[in-house]
N, C-alpha and C positions, 0 to 999 in steps of 0.2 A: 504494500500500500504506500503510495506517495504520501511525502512529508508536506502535512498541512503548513507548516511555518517556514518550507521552503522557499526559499524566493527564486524562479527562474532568470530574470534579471536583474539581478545582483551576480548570478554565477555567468552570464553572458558578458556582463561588464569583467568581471572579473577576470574571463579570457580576452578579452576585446584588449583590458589593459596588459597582459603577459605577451600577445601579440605585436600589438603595438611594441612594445619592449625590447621585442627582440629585432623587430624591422630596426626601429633607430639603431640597434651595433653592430647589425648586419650594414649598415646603410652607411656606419660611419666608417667600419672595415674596410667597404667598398672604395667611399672618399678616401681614404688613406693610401692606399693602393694605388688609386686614379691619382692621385698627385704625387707617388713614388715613380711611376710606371713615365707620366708626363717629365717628370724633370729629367728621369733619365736621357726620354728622346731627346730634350735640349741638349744636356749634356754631348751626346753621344752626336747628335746632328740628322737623328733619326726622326724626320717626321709622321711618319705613319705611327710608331710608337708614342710618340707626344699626342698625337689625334685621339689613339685608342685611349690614352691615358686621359686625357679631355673629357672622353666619352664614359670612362668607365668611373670619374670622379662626378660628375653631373647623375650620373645614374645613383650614385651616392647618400648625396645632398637628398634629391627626390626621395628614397626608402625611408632615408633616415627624417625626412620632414612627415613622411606620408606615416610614419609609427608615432613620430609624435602627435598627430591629429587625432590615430587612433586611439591613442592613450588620453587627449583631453576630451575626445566624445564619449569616454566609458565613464568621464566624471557625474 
């Protein structure tokens, strides 16, 4: 029998904030990455590398903003 004092959202927020959570260090891994990966190509005079690292640090930002919103809509 289901628990009468259950709350089903409060345990959906509750994931929603663990989710969120993990996008933002997934997201900010990725930024870090993206701007290791981009200075190399400077360094190195490799632009295709510098491009991906561009792309793979914007890709970043976005996970890691997009967790944080998930985290402030489970409030």
């Amino acid at each position: 029998m289901a628990d009468k004092n259950r709350n089903p959202n409060k345990d959906a927020n509750k994931e929603l904030k663990k989710k969120g959570a993990e996008h933002e260090v997934k997201g900010a891994g990725k930024e870090v990455k993206g701007k290791v990966q981009k200075t190399a190509g400077k360094v190195t005079g490799n632009r295709s590398t510098q491009a991906k690292g561009t792309v793979k640090e914007v890709e970043g930002k976005v996970q890691k903003e997009a967790g944080k919103a998930a985290r402030k809509s489970a409030d």
